[in-house]
Phi, psi and omega in degrees: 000115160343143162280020183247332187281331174292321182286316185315297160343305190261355178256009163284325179308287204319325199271352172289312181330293180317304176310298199309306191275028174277286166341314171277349166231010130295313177272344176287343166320301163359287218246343185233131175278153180004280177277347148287316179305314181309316189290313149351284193280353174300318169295297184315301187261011145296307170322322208271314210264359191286319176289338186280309178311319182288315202276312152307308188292324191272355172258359157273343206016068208210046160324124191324156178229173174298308177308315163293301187294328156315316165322303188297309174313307175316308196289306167341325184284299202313322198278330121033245148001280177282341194270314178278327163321301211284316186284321181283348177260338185311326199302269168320337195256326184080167173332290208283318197282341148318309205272334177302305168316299202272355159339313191308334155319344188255343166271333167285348177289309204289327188281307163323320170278010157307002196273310168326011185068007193267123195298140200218125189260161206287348196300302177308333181285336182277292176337322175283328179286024178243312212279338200279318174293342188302306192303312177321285197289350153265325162289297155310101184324107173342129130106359185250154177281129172325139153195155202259143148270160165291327158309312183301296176321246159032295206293306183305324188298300164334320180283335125324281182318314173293000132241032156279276174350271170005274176306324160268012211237298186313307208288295180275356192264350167283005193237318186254155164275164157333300162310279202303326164299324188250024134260325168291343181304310160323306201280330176285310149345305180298296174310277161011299155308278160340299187296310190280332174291304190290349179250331190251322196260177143294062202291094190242135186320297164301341160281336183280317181280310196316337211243020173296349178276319191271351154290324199266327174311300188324318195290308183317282186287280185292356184263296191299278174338279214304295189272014159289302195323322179290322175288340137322322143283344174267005182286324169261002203203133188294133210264019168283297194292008157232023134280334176298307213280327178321320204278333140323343161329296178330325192259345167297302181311300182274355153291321149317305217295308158306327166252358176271334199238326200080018182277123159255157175280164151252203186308305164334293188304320226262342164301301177325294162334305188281323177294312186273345153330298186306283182314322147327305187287290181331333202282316150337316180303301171287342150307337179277323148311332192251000168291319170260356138006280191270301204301296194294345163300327190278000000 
């Protein structure tokens, strides 16, 4: 099997994982504020990935180093951020209309990456003017004057970051291994979380447990798995076309949201949706051109 056709493979698993766990982080919402919950599942799946990790350095014999663990530490930061963003607005917003919003990550990684030096085809600047309206009909109510909810807000502001992540997940993931990026990312992440939850939130032993089955998916599966599966796949595959496959999250999200949660759109929501899809893809279609581009060129 190609190494481009196996990342592809895996980073599609991942957008299944992910979608699911949207679904898994409305209900651990219930029951946990934001950065706890986060620090919950950070921990887990730090936890899942230090034995693995250890284990690759000693059969490699290659033990972290400070030059390696920094990278992780950033992107940690960066996922932070973005992780917390994504969990205050998911609570309120519900599954599918969470995954859409943050869909936007995927029109935003090619126009970020001009700043990384990476060539951006005109597909993208149209893809944005399709995203914008998509947002409108998920965010704004018939018959109402624009306006962002704080939740909505939150969720969009998120989506920068999350393709921030990308770009850099691309960018350090040629230098460190896997295993080692996203355990340290985790753990920093997890701290992060932990320090700040312990001064701003409420921490109650018994809500930790109520939210343990939908922690332990994030953690396990989507934290643990789900981003080694990414930083592994972005490793044969370019980080426009694996924000497209990424972006498939999306369509997960409202299918958990529908059989896990019961949540449905209305005709609005559901244009948006078909809207930010539409934008995703184009802003993709032409990235994939200038993917082969630069290969045939080289």
């Amino acid at each position: 099997m190609k190494h481009e056709t196996r990342a592809g493979l895996l980073l599609f698993l991942t957008a299944v994982i992910w979608g699911f766990a949207m679904a898994a982080q409305r209900e651990g919402s219930r029951y946990l504020s934001p950065m706890t919950f986060n620090a919950f599942r950070f921990t887990l799946g730090a936890a899942a990935l230090w034995p693995m990790m250890l284990r690759e350095n000693r059969k490699q014999k290659a033990p972290l180093t400070l030059r390696e663990a920094l990278p992780g530490v950033g992107l940690g930061a960066v996922l932070f951020i973005a992780s917390l963003l994504q969990q205050m607005g998911v609570g309120a917003s519900g599954a599918g209309k969470a995954g859409f919003l943050t869909a936007l990550y995927v029109v935003l990684v090619p126009l970020l990456g001009l700043a990384f030096g990476r060539r951006t085809h005109p597909s993208a600047w149209m893809a944005l003017g399709l995203a914008l309206p998509a947002l409108y009909l998920l965010c704004v109510p018939a018959g109402e004057r624009f306006s962002l909810e704080p939740n909505d807000s939150a969720l969009l502001i998120g989506a920068v970051f999350w393709a921030l992540h990308i770009l850099l997940t691309d960018r350090f993931g040629e230098r460190v291994s896997a295993l080692k990026l996203c355990a340290v990312q985790f753990t920093a992440g997890a701290v992060l979380n932990w320090v700040l939850a312990l001064l701003l939130e409420e921490i109650s032993p018994e809500n930790l447990l109520r939210a343990f089955v939908p922690a332990a998916y994030c953690g396990f599966l989507s934290t643990g798995l789900g981003y080694y599966l990414q930083t592994v796949g972005q490793k044969h595959c370019p980080p426009a076309v694996a924000a497209l496959l990424l972006s498939l999250e999306s369509v997960f999200c409202v299918i958990a949201g529908a059989l896990l949660l019961g949540e449905r759109m209305d005709a609005r929501g559901y244009a948006g949706c078909a809207l930010m899809l539409l934008a995703v893809a184009l802003a993709q279609a032409g990235n994939m051109r200038e993917s082969r581009k630069e290969k045939n060129h080289v």
